[in-house]
ZAKEKE-592617 format. One record per residue: residue in one letter; x, y, z of N, C-alpha, C in turn. Coordinates in steps of 0.001 Angstrom, whole numbers, plus 500000, padded with zeros to 6 digits. Layout:
% residues N
AXYZXYZXYZ/...
% end
This chain:
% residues 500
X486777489878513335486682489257512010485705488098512050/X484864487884510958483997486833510852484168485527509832/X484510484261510264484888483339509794483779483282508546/X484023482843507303483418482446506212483230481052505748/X481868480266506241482211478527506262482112478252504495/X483202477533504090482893477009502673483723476154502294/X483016475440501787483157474136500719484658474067500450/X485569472808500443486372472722499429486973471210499349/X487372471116498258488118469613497934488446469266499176/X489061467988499323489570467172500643490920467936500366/X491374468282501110492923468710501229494017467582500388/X495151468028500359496027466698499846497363466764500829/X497274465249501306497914464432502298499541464842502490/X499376465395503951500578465009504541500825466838504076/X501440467480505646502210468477505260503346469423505040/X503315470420504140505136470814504064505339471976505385/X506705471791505856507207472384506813508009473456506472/X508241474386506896509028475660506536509805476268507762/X510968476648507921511025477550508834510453478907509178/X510021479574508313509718480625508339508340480919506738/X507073480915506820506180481164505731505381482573505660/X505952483085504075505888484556504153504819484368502824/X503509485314503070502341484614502338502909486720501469/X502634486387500503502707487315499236504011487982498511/X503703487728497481504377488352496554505154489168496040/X504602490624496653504825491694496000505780492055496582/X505922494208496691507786494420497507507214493600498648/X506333493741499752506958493480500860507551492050501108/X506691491164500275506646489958500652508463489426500182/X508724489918498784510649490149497976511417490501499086/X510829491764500134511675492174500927512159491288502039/X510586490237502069511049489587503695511627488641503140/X511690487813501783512413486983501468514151486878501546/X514169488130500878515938488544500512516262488687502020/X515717489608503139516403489224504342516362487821505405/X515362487164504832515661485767505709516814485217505506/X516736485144503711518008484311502768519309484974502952/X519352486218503220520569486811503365521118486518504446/X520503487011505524520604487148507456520816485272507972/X519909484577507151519767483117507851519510482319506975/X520946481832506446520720481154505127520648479577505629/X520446479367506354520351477883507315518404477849507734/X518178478873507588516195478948507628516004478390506244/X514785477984506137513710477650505150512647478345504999/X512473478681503346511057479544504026510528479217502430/X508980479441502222508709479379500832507588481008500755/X507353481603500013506388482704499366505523481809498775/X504095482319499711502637481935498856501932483237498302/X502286483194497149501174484451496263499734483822495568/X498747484677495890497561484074495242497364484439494245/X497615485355493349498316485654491873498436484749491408/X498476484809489956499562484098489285501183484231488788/X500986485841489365502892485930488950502918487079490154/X504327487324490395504855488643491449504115489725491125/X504401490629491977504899491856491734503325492706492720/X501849491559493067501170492279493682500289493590493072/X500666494682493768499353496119492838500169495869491397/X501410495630491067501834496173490009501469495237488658/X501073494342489431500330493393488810498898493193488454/X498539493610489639496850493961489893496236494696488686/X497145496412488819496537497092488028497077497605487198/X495877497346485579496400497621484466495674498664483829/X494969499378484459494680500703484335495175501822483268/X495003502687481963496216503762481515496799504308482611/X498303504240481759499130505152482671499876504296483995/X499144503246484766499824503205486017501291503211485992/X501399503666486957502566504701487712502468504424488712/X503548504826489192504348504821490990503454505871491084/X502854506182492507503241507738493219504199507841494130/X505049507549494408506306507726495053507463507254494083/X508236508161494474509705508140493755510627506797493703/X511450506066492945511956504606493311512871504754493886/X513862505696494063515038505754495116514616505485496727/X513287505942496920512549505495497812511560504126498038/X511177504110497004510190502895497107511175501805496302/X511594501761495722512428500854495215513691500324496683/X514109498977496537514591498981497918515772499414498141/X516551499665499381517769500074499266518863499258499400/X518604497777499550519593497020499042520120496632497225/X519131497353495935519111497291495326518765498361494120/X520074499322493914519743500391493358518620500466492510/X518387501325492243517067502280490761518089503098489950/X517815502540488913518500503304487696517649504151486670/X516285504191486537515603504803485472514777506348485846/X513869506509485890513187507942486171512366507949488020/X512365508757488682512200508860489898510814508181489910/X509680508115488969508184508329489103508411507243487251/X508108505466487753508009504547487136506437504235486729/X506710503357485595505498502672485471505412501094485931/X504157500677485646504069499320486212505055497900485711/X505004498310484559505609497569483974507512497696484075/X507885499258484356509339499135485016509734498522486084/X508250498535486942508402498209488459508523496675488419/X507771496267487602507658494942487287508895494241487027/X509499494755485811511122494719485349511541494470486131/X512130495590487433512925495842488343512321495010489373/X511490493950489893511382492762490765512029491724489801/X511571491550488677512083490222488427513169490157488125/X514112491289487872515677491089488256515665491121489605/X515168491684490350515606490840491541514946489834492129/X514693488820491619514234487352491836515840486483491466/X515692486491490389516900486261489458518096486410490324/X518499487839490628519760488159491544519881487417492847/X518748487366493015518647486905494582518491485040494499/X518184484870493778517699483128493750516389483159494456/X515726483980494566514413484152495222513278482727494526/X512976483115493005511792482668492367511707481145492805/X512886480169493449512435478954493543511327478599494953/X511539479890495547510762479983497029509756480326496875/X509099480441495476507410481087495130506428480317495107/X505194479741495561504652478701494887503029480604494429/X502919480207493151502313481004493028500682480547493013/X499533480887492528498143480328492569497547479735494250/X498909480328495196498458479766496369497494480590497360/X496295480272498051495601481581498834495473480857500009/X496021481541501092495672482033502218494353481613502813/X494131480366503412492547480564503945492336480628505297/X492857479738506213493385479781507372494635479657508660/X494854480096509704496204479869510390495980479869511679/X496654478587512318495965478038513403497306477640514626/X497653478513514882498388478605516101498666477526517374/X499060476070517459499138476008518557500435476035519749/X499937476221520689500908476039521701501776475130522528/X501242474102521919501838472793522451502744472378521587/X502671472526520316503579471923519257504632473428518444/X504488474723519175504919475871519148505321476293517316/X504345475940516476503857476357514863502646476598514830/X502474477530513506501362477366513074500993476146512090/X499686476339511756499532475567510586498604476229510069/X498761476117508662498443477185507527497419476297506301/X496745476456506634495414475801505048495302476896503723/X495889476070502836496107476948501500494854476190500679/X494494477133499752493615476848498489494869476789497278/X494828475874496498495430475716495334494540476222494366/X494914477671493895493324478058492809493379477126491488/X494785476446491253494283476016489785493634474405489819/X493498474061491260492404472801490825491534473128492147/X491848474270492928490495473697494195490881472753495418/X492032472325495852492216471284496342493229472400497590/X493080471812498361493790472554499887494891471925500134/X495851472587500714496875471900500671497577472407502457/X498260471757502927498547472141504291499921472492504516/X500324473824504980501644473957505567501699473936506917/X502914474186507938503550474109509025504606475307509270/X504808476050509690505736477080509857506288477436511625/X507349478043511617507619478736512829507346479918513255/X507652480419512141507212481915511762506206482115510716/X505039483147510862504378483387509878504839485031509409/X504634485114508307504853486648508047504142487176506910/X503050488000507022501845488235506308502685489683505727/X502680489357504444503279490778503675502633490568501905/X501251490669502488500007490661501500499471491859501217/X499682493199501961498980494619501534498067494109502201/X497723495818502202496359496176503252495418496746502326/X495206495836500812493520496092500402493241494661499654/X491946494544499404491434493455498897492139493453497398/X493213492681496659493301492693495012491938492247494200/X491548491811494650489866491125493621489247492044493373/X488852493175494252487895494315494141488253495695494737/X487618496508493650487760497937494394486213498697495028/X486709499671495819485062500138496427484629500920495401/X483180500609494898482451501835494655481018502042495533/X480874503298495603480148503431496828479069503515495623/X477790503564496406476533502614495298475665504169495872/X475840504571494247474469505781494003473354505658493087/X472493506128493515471507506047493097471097505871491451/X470285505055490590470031505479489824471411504296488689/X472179503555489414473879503256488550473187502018487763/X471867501741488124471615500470487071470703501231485933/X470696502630485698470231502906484620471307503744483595/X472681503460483876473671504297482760473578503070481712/X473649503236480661473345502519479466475004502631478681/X476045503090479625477080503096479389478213501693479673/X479581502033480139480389500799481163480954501941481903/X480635500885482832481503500968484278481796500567484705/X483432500793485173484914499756485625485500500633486393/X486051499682487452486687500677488412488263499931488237/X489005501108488152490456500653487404491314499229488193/X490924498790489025491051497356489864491021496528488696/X489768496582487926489284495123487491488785496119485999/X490005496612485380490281497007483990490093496286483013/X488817496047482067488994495412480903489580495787479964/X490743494402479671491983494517478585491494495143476669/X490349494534476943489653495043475462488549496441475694/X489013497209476923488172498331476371488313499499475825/X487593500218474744488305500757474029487259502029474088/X488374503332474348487950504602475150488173505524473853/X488865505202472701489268506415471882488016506767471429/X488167508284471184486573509174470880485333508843471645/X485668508805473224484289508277473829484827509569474895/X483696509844475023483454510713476882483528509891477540/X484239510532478828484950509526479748484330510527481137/X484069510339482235483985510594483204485042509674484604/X485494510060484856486337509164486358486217510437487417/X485539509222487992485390509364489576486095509869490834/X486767510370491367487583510672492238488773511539492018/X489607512017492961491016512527492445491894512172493483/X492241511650493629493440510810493928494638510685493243/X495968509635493569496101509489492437496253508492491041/X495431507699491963494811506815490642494414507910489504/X493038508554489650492491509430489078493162510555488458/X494659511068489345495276511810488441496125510866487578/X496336509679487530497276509111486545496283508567484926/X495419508609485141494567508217484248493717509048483884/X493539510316484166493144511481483358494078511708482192/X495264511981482572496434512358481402496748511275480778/X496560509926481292496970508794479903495696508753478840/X494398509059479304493184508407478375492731510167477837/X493627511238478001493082512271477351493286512149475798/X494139512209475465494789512380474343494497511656472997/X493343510601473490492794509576472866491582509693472938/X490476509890473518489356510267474278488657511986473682/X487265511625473520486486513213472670486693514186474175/X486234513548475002486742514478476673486954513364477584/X487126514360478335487612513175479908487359514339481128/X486544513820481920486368515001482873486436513714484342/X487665514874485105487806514415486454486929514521487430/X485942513985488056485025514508489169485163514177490553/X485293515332491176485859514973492348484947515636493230/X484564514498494537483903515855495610484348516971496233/X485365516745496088486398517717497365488221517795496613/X488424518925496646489710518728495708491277518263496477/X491998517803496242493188517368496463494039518073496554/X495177518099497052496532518432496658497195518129495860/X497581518399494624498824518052493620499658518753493666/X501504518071493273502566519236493015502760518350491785/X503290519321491229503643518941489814505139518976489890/X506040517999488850507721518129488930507940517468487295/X508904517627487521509492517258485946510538515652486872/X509798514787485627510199513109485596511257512749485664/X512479513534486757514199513191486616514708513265488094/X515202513300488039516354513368489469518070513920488886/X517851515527489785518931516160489042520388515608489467/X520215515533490635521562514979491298521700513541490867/X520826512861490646521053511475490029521770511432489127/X521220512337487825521549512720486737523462513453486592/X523716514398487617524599514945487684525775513627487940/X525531512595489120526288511767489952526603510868488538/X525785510166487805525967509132486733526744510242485973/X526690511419485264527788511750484439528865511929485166/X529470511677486474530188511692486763530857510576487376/X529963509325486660530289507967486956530725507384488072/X529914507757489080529495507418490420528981505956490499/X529427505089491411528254503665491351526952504210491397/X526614502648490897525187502675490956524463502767492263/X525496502300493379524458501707494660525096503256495261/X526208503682494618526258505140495963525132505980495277/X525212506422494299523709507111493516522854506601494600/X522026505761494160520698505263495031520835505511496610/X521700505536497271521761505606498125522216507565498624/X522629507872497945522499509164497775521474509780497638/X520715509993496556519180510390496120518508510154497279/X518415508618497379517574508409498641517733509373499751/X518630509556500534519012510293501632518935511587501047/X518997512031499994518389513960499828516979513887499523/X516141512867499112514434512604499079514268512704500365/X514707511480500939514203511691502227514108513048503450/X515369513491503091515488515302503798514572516149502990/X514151515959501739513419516853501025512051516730501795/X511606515221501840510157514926501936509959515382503431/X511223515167504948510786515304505985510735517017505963/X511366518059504725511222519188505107509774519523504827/X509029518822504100507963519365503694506830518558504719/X507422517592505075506271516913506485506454518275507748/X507483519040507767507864519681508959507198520697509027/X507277521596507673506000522801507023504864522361507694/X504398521090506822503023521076507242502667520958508250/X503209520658509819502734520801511143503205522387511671/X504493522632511359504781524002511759504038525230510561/X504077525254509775503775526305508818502570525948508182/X500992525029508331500565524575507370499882525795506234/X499355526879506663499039527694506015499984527819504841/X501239528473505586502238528747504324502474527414503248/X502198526695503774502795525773502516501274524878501806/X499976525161502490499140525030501795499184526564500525/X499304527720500784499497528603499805500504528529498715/X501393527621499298503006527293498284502474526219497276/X502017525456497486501662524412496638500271524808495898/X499011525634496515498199526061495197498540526643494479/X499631527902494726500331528750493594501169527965492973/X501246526977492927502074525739491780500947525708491017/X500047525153490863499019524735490397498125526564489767/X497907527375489992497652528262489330498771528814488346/X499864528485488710500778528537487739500919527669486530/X500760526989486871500345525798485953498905525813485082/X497769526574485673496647526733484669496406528034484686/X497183528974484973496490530430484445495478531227485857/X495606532514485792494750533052486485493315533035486238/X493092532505485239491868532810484943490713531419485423/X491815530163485506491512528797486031490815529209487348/X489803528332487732488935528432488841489599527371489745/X490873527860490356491757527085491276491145526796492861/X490436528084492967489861528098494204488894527107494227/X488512526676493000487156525592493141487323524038493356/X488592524049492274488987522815491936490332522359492159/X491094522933493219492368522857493516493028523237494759/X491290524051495942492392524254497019491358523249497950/X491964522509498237491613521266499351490757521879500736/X489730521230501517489292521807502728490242521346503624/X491320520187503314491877520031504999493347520747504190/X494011520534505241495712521169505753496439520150504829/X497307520665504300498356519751503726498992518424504849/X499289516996504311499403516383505059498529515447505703/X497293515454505784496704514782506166496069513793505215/X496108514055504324496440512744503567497768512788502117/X497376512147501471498814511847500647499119512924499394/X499978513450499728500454514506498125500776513640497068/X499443514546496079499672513709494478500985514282493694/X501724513515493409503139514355492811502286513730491312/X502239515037490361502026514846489216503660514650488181/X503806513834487926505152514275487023504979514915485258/X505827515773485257506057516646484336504467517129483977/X503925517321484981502507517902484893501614518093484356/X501444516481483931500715516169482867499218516203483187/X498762516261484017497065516033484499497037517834483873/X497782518490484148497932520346483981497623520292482305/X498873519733481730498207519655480334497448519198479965/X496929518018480340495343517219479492494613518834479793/X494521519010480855493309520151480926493208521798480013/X494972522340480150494984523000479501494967522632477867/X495356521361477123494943521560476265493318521402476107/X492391521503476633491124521317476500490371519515476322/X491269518924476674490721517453476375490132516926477947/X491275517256478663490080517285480223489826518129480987/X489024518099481748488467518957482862488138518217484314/X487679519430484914487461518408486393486478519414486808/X485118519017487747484311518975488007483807518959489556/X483608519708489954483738519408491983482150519914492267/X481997518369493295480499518669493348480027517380493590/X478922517012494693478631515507494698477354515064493721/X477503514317493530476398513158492707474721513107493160/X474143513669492672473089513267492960472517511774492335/X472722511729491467472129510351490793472792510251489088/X473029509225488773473635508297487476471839508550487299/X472192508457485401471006508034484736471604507778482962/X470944507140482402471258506757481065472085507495480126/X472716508536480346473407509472479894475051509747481096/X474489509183481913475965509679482709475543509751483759/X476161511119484972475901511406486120475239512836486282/X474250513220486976473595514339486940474216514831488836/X474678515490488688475034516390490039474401517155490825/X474571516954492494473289517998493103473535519401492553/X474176519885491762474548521618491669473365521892490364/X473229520463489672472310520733488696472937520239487004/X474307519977487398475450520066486006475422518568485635/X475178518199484531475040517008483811476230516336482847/X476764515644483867478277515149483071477345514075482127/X477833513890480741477180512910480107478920511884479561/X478430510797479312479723509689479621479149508485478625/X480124508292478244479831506952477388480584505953478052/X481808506082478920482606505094480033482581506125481361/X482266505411483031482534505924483718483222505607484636/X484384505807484998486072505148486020485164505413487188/X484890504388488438485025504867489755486521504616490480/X487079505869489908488486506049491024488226506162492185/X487702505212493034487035505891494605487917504868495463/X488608504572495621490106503581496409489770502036496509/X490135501600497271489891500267497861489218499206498802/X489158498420498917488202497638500610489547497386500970/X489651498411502104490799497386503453490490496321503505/X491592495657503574491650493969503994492708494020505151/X492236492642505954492679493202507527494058491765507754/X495326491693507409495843490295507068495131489369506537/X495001490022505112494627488872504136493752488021504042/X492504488875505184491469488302505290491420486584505790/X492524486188505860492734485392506848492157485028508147/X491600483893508442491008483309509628491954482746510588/X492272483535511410493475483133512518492753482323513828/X493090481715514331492830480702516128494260480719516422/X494068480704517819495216480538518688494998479206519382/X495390478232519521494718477141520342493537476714520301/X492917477173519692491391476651519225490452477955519259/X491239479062519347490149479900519594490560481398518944/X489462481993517833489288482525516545490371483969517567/X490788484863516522491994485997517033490418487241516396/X490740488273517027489811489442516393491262490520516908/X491712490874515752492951491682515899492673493057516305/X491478493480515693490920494773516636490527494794518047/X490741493751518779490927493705520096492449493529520532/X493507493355519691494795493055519771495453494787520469/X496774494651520406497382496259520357498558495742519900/X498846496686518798500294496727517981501244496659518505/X502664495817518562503559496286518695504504496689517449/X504645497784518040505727498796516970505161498961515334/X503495498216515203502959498440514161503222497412513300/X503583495926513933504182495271512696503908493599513612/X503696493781514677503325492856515661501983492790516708/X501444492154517195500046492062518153500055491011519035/X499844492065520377500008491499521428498652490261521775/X499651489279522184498298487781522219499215487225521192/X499137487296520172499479486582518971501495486559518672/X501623484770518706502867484569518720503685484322517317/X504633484583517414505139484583515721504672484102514952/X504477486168514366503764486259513543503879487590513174/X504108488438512113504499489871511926504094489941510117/X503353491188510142502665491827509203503273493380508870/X503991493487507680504346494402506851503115495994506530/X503548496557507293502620497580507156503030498700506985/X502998499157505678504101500502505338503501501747505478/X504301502486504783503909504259505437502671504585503995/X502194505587504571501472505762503341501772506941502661/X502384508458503364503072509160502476504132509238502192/X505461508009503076506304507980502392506160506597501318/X507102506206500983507058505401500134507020503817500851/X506007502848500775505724501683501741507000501031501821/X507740500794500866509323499799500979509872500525502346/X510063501921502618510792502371503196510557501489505117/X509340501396505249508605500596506238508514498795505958/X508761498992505269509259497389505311510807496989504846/X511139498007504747513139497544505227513136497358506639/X512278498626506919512563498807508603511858497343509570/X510843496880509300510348495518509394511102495117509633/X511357494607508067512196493724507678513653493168508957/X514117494291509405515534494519509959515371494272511432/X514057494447511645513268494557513156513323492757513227/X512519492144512344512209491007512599513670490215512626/X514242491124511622515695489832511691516721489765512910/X516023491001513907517003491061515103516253490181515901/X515338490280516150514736489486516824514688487899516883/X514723487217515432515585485851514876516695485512515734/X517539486798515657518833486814516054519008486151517749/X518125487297518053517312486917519909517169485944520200/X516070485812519286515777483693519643516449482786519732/X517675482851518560518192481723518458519226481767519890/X520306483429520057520674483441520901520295482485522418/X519089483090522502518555482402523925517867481123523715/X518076480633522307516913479132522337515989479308522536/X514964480412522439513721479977522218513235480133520971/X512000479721521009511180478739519833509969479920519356/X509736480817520499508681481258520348508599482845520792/X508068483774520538507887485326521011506776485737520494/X505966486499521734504780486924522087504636488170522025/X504392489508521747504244490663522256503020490673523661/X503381491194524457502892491000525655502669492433526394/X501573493226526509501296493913527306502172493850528623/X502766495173529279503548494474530919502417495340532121/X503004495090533253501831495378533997501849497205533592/X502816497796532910502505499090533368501786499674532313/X501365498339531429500653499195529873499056498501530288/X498814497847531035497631497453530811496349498386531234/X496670499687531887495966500694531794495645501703530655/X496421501440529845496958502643529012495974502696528198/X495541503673527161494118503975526396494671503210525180/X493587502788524232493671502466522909492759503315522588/X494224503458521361493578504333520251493509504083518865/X493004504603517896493420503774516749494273503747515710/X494560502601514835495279502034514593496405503448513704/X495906503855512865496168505546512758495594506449513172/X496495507529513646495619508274514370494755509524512844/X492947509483513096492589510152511905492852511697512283/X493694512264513021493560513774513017495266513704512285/X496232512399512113497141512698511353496977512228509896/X496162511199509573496020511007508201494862510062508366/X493953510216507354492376510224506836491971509842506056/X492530509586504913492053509219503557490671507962503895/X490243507798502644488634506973502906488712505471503453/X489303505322502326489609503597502203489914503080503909/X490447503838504782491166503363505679489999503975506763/X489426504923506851488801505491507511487335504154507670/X487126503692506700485721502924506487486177501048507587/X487751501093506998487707500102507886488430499810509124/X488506500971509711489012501592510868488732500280511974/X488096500421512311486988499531513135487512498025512955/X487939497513512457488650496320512052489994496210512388/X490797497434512533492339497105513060492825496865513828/X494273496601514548494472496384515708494398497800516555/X494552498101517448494825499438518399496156499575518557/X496472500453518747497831501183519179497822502128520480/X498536501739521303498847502684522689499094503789522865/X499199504105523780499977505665524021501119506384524551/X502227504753524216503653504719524829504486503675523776/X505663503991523890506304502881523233506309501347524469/X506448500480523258506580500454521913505279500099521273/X504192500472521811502433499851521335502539501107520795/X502743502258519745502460503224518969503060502981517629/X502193503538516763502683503182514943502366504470514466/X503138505484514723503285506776513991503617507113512479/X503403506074512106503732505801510525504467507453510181/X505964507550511225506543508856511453507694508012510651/X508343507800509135509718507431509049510995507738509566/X510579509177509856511931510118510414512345509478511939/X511174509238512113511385508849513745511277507491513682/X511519506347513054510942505137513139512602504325512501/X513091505571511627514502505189511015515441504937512391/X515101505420513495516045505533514285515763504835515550/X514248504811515589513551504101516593514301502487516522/X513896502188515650513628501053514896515408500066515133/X516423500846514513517570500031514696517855500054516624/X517452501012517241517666500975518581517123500302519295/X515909499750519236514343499491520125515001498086521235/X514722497950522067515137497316523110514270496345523047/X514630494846522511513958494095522340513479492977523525/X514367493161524737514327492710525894513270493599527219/X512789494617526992512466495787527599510902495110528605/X510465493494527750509326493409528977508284492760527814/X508125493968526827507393493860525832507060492704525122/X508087491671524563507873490293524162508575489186524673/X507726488845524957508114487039525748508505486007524728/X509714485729525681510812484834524640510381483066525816/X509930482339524665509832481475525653510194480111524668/
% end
């Protein structure tokens, strides 16, 4: 990582101390809160969001349509049931944090407008210390912690990527990439072109059709979608039969989760068969006569990157009713009319979405030293995916990406609080993840492995992460099935981190 020198107000005098400082907002950052306060109500801790209010992406983006892509019995947490439709919008999700702020007594631990600039480790006085920007005057302000705990997400909120083609300073149109959505723009009766298929891109095809003269999806390479109808039957069944709320949620959850690991299991044992199971969803859904093979059967294997769950299969209808389409084929060059394609086909656009993902951000873009001297975490190696060896308390929330991210930061969450537990047990102040002599041979590899999942965004900033081993506990299989179980067992004494 490369330090960024810049300007700012004189700091303001004298600084606050915390037991424990958990920098963001959103689930993960709610999650690490409610278990400090729960587990160790004798800790101190405060939440710095650089926002101005909770809630993180759900906040970020105001995009048509945003939506979950994962179900809330899953992504929603499991100390705190989900009561509404499996596949939410932003604004439910939103709802459903700030009752739990409220429930929890959380919101007095927020200071919000706060950013992250640097964290400076020493060893003699066994804290960090943390340099915040105050965005609403500019002025820096200084914390002190024991613990740091970075549960900021792994992309930049300010900006999204668009990859820069040729020719983009001559569309005489707008172009916004759904990150940085203008609140006043207005799409009804305009051609619309968006960029990508993902599922950003599938959630905002079907909200801006219906309003919009066309809307055409363009994608280089086609995706996987399953389509489902917006309910949960057993949910549904359990509430008329006036079941709690928390056994429901906790129910659902545990038949999602067997649902989702049967279909992770297909795709390594069976991938053929269940790449054929899921396009015949989708030709079912548009007819034989639909050019599925063009625009619907993916070049890689199911699994390797994330299944778009369409709910009640609405991207299916924008298209079949004729308001959108989708388009496969790369870009040769933007020009004053739209995008002209190497195949020769001339999308013309009066707005054009680049749905094309995000810039990884590597902990919050944060400038870390250990004793005086700068951290480059891609020389680090993970422990258990949530810790880095060299670097002393200090743990970063890093969730799954096809299951639902909460599900990986309960498990965190529960990891770090045993370990609390450890410390205090034995009195110490401090824990290291520490290479032992029998790992210091061992290969690094990276941080995901890309022959199990690939997607772009992550692929571009590969090169920036920490490494992961080829033994426990330095491996991050972002495997839930195996991590549910790993995880409450893991031998926290085993060599691995130094309690000192």
């Amino acid at each position: 990582m490369t330090a960024v020198t810049q300007a700012f107000p004189a700091s303001s005098p004298g600084a606050e101390h915390v037991d424990v400082l958990i920098v963001g907002a959103g689930i993960s950052g709610i999650d690490a809160a409610y278990h400090v306060q729960k587990e160790f109500p004798g800790k101190s801790f405060v939440v710095l969001e650089t926002q101005e209010t909770f809630g993180g992406t759900w906040h970020t983006h105001k995009y048509p349509g945003v939506r979950s892509d994962s179900d809330l019995y899953t992504f929603g947490f499991k100390w705190k049931p989900w009561v509404g439709a499996p596949i939410a919008t932003a604004e439910e999700i939103k709802k459903y944090l700030n009752e739990t702020l409220d429930e929890q007594g959380l919101r007095p631990h927020i200071r919000y407008r706060h950013k992250v600039k640097t964290a400076q480790w020493s060893t003699p006085d066994q804290r960090w210390t943390v340099t915040v920007e105050r965005l609403e005057d500019g002025a820096l302000q200084t914390f002190t912690c024991n613990f740091l705990w970075m549960c900021q997400g792994y992309y930049r909120h300010e900006q999204g990527y668009t990859p820069e083609w040729p020719g983009m300073d001559r569309f005489k149109g707008v172009l916004v990439h759904p990150q940085r959505w203008p609140e006043d723009l207005d799409y009804r009766g305009k051609k619309v072109v968006v960029i990508g298929s993902g599922a950003t891109a599938a959630t905002i095809v079907p909200a801006m059709a219906k309003d919009v003269e066309h809307i055409t999806m363009l994608q280089r390479s086609p995706t996987y979608f399953t389509p489902g109808a917006n309910r949960n039957e057993l949910a549904d069944l359990l509430r008329d039969l006036d079941v709690p709320a928390e056994w429901i949620h906790e129910i659902v959850r545990r038949k999602v989760l067997k649902d989702t690991a049967n279909i992770a299991r297909l795709a390594f044992e069976q991938p053929e068969a269940l790449k054929q199971q899921l396009i015949g969803v989708v030709r079912q859904e548009l007819g034989e006569d639909y050019d599925v093979d063009t625009h619907f059967t993916p070049k890689y294997m199911p699994w390797r990157q994330r299944l778009a769950f369409v709910p009640n299969g609405d991207l299916f209808e924008g298209i079949r009713s004729g308001k959108a389409s989708v388009a496969t084929g790369h870009i040769e060059s933007f020009n004053e009319k739209g995008v002209l394609l190497q195949s020769g086909e001339q999308l013309d656009a009066d707005i054009i979405v680049t749905a094309t993902g995000f810039d990884l951000c590597v902990l919050g873009d944060v400038v870390f030293e250990i004793d005086g001297e700068s951290v480059d975490f891609a020389d680090t190696v993970t422990y258990r995916g949530c810790m880095f060896s060299g670097v002393p308390n200090m743990a970063w929330i890093f969730g799954y990406f096809r299951a639902s991210w909460t599900l990986r930061a309960d498990l965190v969450c529960e990891l770090v609080c045993r370990m609390f537990r450890l410390m205090d047990e034995k009195g110490a102040k401090v824990v290291t993840p520490q290479l032992r002599p029998e790992d210091e041979g061992m290969q690094r590899l990276p941080w995901i492995d890309p022959e199990n999942f690939n997607p772009g965004y992550l692929a571009r900033g590969m090169h920036l992460m920490p490494r992961q081993g080829d033994r426990e506990p330095w491996i991050f299989t972002q495997d839930y099935d195996k991590e549910k179980d790993e995880f409450p067992a893991a031998n926290l004494e085993d060599g691995s981190l130094i309690f000192t």
